[in-house]
C-alpha positions as CSV (number, residue, x, y, z in Angstrom):
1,X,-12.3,36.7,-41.5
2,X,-12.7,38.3,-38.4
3,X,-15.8,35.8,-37.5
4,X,-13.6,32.9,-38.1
5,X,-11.0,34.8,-36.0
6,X,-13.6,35.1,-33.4
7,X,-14.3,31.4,-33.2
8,X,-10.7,30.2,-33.0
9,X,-10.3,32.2,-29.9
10,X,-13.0,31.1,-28.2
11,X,-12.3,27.2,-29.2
12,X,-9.0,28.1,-28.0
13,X,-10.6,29.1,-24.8
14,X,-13.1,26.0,-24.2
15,X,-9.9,23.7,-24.9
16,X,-7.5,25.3,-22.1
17,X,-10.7,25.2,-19.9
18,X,-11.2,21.7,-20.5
19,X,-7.4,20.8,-20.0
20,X,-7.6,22.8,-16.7
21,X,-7.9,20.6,-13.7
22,X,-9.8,21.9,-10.8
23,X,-8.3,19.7,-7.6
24,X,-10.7,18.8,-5.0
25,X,-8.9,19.7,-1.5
26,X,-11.4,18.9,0.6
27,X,-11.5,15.4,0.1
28,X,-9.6,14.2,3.7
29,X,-11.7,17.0,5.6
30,X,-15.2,15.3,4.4
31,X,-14.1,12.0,5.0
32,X,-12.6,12.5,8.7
33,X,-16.1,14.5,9.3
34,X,-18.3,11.5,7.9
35,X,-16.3,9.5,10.0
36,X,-17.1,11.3,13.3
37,X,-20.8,11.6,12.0
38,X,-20.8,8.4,11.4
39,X,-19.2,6.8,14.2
40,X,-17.2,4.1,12.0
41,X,-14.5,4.3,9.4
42,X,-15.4,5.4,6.0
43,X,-13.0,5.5,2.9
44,X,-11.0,8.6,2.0
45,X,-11.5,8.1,-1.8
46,X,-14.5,6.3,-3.2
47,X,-14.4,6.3,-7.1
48,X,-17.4,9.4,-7.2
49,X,-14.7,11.6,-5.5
50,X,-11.5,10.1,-7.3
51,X,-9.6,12.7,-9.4
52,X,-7.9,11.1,-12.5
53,X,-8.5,7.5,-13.0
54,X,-6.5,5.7,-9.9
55,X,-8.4,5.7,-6.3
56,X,-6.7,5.5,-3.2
57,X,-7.8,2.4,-1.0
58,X,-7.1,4.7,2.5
59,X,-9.6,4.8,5.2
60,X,-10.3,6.6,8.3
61,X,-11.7,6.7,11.5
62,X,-12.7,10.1,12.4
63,X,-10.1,9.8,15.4
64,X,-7.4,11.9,16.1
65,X,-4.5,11.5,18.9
66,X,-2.9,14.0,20.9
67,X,1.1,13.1,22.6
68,X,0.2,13.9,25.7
69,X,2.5,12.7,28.8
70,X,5.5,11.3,28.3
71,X,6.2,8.3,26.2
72,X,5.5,4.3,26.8
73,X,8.3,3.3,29.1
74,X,7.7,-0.6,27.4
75,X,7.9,0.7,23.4
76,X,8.9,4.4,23.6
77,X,6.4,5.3,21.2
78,X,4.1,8.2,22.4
79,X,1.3,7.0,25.1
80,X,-1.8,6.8,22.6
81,X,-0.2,4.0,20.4
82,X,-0.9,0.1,20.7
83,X,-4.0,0.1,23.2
84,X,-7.7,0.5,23.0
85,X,-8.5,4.1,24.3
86,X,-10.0,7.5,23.9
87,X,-10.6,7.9,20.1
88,X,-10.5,3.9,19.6
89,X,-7.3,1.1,18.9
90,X,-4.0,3.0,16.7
91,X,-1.3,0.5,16.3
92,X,2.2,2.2,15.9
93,X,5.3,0.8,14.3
94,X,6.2,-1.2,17.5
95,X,2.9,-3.0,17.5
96,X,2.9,-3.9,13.9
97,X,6.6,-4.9,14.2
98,X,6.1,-7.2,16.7
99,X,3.3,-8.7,15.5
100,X,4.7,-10.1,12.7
101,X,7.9,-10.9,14.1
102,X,10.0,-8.7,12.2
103,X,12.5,-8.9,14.2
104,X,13.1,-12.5,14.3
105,X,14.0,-12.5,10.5
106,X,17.4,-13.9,10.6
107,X,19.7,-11.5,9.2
108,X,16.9,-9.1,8.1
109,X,19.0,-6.2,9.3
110,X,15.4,-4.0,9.1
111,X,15.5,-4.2,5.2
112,X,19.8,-2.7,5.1
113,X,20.7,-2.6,1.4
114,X,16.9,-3.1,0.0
115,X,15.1,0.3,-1.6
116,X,11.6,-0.1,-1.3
117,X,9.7,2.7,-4.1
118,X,6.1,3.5,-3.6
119,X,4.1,4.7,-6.4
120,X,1.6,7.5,-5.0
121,X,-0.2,10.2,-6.8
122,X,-0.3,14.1,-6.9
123,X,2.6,15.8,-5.2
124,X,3.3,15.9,-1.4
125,X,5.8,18.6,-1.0
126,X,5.9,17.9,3.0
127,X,5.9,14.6,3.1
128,X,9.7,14.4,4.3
129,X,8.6,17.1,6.9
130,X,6.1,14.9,8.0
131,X,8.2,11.5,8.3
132,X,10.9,13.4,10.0
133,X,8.6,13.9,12.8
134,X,7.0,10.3,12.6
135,X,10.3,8.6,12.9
136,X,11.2,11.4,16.0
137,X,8.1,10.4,17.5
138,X,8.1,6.5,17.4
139,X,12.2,5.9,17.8
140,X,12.8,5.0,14.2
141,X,16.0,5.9,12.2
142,X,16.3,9.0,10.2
143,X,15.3,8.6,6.5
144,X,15.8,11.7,4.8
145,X,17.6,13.2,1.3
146,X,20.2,14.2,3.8
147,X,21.3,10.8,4.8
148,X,20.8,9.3,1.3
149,X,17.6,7.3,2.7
150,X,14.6,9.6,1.0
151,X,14.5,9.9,-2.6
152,X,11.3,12.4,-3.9
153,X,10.8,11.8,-7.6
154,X,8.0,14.2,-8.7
155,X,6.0,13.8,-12.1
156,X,3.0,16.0,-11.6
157,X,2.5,19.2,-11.1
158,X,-0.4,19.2,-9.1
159,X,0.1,19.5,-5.0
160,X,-2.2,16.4,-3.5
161,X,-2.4,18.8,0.2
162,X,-6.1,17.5,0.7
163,X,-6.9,15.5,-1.9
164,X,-6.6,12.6,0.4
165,X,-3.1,11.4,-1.7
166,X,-1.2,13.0,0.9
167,X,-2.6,10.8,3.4
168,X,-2.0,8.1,1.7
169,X,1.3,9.2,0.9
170,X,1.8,9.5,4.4
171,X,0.5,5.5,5.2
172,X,2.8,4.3,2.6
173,X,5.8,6.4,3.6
174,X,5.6,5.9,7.1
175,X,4.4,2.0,7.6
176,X,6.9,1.0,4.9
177,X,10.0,2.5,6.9
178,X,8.3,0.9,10.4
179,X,8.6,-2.5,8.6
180,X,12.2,-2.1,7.0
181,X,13.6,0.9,9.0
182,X,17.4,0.6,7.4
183,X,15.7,0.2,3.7
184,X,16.3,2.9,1.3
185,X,12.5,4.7,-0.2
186,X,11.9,6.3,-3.5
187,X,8.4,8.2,-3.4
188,X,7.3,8.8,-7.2
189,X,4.8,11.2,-7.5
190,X,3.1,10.2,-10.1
191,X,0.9,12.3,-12.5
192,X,-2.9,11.2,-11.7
193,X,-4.3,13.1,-14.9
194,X,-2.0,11.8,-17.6
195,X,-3.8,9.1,-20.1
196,X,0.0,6.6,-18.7
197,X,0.5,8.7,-15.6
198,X,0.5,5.1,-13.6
199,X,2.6,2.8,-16.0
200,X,5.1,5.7,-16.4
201,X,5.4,6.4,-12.7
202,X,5.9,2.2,-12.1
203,X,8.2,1.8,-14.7
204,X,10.3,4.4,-13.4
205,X,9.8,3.3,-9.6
206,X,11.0,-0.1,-10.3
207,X,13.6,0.9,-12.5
208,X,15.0,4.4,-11.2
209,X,16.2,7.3,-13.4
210,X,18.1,7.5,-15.5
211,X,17.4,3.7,-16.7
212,X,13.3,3.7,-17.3
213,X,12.9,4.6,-20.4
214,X,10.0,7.5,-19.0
215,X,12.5,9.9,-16.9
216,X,12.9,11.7,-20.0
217,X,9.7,12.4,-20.2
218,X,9.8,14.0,-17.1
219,X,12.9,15.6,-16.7
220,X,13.4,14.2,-13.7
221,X,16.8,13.4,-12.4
222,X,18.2,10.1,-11.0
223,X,16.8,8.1,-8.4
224,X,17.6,4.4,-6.9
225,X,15.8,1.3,-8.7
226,X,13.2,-0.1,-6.2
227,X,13.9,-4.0,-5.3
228,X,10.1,-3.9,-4.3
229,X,7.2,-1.8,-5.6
230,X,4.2,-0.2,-3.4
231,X,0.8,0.4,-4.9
232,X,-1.6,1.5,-2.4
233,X,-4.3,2.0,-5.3
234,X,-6.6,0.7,-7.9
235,X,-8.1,1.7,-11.2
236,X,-11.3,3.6,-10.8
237,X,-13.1,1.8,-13.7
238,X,-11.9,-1.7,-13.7
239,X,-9.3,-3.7,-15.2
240,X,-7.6,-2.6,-18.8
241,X,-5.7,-5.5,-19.7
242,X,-4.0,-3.3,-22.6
243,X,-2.0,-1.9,-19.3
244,X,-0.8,-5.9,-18.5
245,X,2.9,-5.5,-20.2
246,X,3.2,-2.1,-18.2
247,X,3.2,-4.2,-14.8
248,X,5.7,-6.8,-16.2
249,X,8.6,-5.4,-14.7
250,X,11.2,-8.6,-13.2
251,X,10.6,-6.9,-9.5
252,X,7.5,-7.7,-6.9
253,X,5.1,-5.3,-7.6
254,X,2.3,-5.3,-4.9
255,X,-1.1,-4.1,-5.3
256,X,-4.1,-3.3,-2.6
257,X,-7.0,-5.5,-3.5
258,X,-9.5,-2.7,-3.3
259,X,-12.1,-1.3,0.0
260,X,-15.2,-2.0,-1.0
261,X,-15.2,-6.0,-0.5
262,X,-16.2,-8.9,-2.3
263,X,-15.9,-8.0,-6.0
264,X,-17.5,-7.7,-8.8
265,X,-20.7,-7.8,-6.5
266,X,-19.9,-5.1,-4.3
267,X,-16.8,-3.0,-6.7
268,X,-15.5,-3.4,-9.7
269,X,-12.7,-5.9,-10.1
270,X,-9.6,-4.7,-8.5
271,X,-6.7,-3.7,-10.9
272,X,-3.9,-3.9,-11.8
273,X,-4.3,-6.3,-8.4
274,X,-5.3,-8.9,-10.9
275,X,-2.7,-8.8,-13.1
276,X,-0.9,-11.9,-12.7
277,X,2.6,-10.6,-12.7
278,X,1.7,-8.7,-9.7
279,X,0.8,-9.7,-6.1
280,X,-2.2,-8.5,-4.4
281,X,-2.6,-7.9,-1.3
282,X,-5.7,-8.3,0.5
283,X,-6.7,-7.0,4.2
284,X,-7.6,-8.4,7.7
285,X,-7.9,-7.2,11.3
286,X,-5.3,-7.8,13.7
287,X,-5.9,-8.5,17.4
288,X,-2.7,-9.0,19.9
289,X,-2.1,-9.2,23.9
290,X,-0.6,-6.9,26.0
291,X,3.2,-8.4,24.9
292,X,1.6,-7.1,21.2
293,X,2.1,-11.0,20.4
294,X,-0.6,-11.9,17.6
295,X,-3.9,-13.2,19.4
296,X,-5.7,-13.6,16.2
297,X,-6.2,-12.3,12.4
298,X,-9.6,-12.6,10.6
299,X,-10.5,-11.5,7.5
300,X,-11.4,-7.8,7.2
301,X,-14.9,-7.1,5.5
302,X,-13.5,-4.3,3.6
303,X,-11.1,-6.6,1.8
304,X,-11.3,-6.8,-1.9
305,X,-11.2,-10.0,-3.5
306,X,-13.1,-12.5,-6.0
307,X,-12.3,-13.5,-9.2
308,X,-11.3,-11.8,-12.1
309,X,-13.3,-11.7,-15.5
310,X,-10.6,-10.9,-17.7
311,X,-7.0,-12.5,-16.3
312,X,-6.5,-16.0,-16.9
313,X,-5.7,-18.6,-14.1
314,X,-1.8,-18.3,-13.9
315,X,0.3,-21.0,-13.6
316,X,1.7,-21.2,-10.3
317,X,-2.0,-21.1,-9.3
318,X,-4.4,-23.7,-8.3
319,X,-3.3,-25.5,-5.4
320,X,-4.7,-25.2,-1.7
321,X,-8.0,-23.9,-3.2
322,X,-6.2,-21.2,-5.1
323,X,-7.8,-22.5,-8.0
324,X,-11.4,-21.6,-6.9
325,X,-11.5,-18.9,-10.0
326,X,-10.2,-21.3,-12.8
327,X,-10.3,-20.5,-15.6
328,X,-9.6,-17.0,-14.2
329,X,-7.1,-15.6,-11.7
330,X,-8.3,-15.7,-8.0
331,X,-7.7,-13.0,-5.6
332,X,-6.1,-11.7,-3.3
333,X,-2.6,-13.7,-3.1
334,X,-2.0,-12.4,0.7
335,X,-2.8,-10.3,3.1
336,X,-2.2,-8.3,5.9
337,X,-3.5,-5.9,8.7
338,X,-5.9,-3.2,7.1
339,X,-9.2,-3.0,9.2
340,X,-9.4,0.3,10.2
341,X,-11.0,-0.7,13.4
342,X,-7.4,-2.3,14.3
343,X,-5.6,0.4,11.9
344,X,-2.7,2.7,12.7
345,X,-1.7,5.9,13.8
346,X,0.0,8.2,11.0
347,X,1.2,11.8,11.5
348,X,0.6,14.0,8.6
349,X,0.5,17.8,8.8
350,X,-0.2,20.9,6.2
351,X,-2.8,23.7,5.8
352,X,-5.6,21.5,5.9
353,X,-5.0,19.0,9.4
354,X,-1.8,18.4,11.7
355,X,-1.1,15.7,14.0
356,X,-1.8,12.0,14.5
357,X,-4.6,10.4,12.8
358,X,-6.5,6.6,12.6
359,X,-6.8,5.2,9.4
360,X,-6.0,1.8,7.6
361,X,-7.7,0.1,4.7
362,X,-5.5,-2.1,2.4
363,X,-3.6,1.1,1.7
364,X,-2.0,-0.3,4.8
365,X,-1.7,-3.7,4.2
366,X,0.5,-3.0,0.9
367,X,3.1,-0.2,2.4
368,X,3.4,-3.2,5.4
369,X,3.8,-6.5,3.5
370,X,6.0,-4.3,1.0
371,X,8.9,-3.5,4.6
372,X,8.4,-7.5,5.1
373,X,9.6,-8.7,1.5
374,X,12.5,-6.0,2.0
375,X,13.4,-7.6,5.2
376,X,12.7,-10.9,3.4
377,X,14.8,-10.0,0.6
378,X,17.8,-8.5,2.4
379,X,17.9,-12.4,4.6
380,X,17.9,-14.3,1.5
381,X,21.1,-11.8,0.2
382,X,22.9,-12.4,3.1
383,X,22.4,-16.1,2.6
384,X,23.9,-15.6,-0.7
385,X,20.5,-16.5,-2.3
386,X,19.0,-13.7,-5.0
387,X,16.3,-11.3,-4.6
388,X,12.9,-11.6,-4.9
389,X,12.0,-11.0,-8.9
390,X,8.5,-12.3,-8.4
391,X,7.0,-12.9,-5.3
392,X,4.1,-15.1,-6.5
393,X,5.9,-18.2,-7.8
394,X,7.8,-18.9,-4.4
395,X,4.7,-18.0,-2.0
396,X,2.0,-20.0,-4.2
397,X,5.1,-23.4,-4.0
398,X,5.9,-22.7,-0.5
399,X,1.6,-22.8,0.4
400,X,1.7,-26.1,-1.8
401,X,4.6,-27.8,-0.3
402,X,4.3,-27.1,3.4
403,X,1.5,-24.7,3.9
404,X,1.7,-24.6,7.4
405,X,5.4,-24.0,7.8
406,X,5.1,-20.6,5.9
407,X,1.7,-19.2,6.3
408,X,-0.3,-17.5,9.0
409,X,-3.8,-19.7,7.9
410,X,-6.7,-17.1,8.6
411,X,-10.0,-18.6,8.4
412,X,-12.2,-16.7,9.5
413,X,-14.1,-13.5,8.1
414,X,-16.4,-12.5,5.4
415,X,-16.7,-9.9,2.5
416,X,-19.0,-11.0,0.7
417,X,-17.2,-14.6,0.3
418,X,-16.3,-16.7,3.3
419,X,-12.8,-16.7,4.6
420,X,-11.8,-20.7,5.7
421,X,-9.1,-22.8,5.6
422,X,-5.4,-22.1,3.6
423,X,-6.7,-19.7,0.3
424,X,-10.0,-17.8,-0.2
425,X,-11.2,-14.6,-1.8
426,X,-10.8,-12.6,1.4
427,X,-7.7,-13.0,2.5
428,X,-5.8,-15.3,-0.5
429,X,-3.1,-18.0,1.5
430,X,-3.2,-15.8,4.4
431,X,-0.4,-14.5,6.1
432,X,3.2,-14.4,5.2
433,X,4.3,-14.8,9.0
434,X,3.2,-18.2,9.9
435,X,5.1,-20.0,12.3
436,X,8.8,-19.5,12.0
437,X,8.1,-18.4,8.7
438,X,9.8,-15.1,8.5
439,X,13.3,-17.3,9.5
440,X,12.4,-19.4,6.4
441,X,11.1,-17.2,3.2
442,X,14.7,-16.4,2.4
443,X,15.3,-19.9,1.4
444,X,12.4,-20.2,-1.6
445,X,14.3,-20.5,-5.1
């Protein structure tokens, strides 16, 4: 008796030691070191160093960026941001703003009366903190729990300070107010061990507490429904088409289309990117003048795309070459700035680094496009038209019928498959912001 005794303890043991998750917070600290070994970007989070079965698709540069002097008379930001200099090119809100013409959106109002949620994993306890001082910094509004802008929904216990989540938490948070500075955000924190630790934490981001059906599980109290959904992240094995229904949800769900290029020859396939109720969002590199008017946009090397070997070829795909896949779903469906050799400058500080960093990857094309649909979305409600349910349908109709008029056409670039004219596996249709086209998304069906 006291054998068996003997053996249930120490089974006992094994299983809470086995349950016990060690977190890795060193992961940021390597990278940035590479980086500076390296001379060149590298990615925070390849899938060896992932922690739970979702990767972050954040690079960085090795470069950091002190405010020193006072700020840029011409954008106000501090006088590191939208120029080549010491420690290599950081855009800043201003830059990407102006690039893609936010401000022309008629009626955009910077995303007023949108919520944009963005699904993120481990907890970031000072990530308000840290986009207090961002938005101090660069001349952007207040968004805090204070003023009803930041909502923090938390579903893990685990603090991501170094994991390399807080940085990307910090490239979602920040880039997504820059685009759509009067839109509400809901950060979930979603749990990166639990076996539905991503559906969960979507489902609840597009639908707020207490309506998804998961904030019981949680015990989390309420939060805002987000009218568009940010998903800076991938699966670290590949796509599980069980999880399809889970990203179903009536609300543009955007996806990064993965860092390590052209797949499944470089990467495995990109999901949930290639879920077809989902858009995915693919990377390029950015170039403007000294106005920050956009010079050029090529397609970044870095950019996953290809074609999918389990999703079939949806419906509202096919036309202008999106059908290069069929029978399977082509991606990416659009893109946006992510080379990190034309990336950003995000602030982030806690025990492990403080102060202004490079980085990019399509962890910052997603967080971006994601301020530009809000801005899209709040045009087309002042025009009395609805919100965006799906972005896909309108943006694959609009390529079809007057591809020009909407889209940015990048063709030029190369991950592994050549970028050209209208769609391609590098960058998918292009651009959103094509001539006068942010004046003219709010009037798709």
């Amino acid at each position: 008796m006291r054998k068996l005794l003997l053996i249930s303890v120490i089974v006992l043991l094994v299983c809470q030691l086995g349950f016990a998750q060690v977190v890795n917070r060193n992961v940021t600290v390597n990278a940035i070191a590479a980086a500076k070994a390296l001379g060149r970007p590298v990615p925070v989070m390849p899938a060896s160093v992932a922690q739970g079965k979702v990767r972050s698709t954040v690079w960085v540069t090795g470069h950091s960026f002190a405010k020193i002097g006072k700020p840029s008379i011409t954008t106000g930001e501090p006088s590191f941001c939208e120029g080549y200099g010491l420690g290599g090119y950081p855009f800043c809100p201003k830059g990407v703003q102006t690039a893609y013409s936010v401000s022309q959106i008629l009626n955009a109002n910077g995303g007023a009366g949108m919520v944009i949620a963005i699904v993120d994993f481990f907890a970031y306890p000072s990530a308000e903190a840290n986009l207090a001082q961002f938005n101090a910094d660069m001349g952007l509004p207040p968004c805090t729990t204070a003023n009803g802008c930041f909502h923090s929904v938390v579903l893990t216990p685990y603090d991501g300070s170094g994991t390399g989540w807080d940085v990307e938490s910090m490239l979602d948070l920040e880039y997504a107010h820059a685009m759509a500075p009067n839109a509400k955000i809901v950060y979930v924190q979603g749990d990166p061990y639990g076996a539905n630790g991503s559906t969960y934490a979507e489902n609840i981001a597009a639908f707020g507490c207490p309506a998804s059906a998961y904030c019981s599980y949680y015990g989390v109290g309420p939060s805002p429904a987000g009218d568009i959904v940010s998903n800076s992240w991938t699966y670290t094995y590949g796509p599980d088409t069980g999880d399809d229904p889970y990203y179903n949800l009536g609300k543009p769900l955007l996806f990064a289309s993965g860092d390590y290029s052209a797949f499944p020859y470089y990467e495995v396939e990109s999901y949930p990117c290639t879920a077809t109720t989902v858009t995915c969002i693919g990377g390029t590199s950015l170039y403007v003048n000294a106005s920050l008017q956009r010079t050029s946009e090529t397609g970044w090397s870095g950019s996953g795309g290809g074609c999918s070997g389990v999703e079939a070829i949806p419906a509202w795909q096919g036309h202008n070459g999106s059908g290069v896949c069929s029978p399977n779903r082509a991606a990416p469906d659009i893109s946006a700035i992510a080379d990190p050799n034309t990336g950003v400058a995000i602030f982030i500080c806690n025990a492990y680094y403080c102060g202004y960093y490079g980085v990019g990857g399509t962890s910052l094309a997603t967080p971006v496009t994601a301020g530009l649909v809000a801005d899209i979305n709040t045009a087309r409600v002042s025009f009395a038209k609805p919100k965006f349910t799906f972005l896909n349908t309108g943006a694959y109709a609009a390529a079809y019928g007057n591809y020009a008029y909407f889209y940015y056409d990048i063709t030029s670039g190369y991950n592994g498959y050549y970028a050209g004219p209208q769609f391609d596996l590098v960058t998918g249709l292009g651009n959103l912001t094509g001539k006068n086209a942010a004046n003219r998304f709010f009037g798709l069906p």
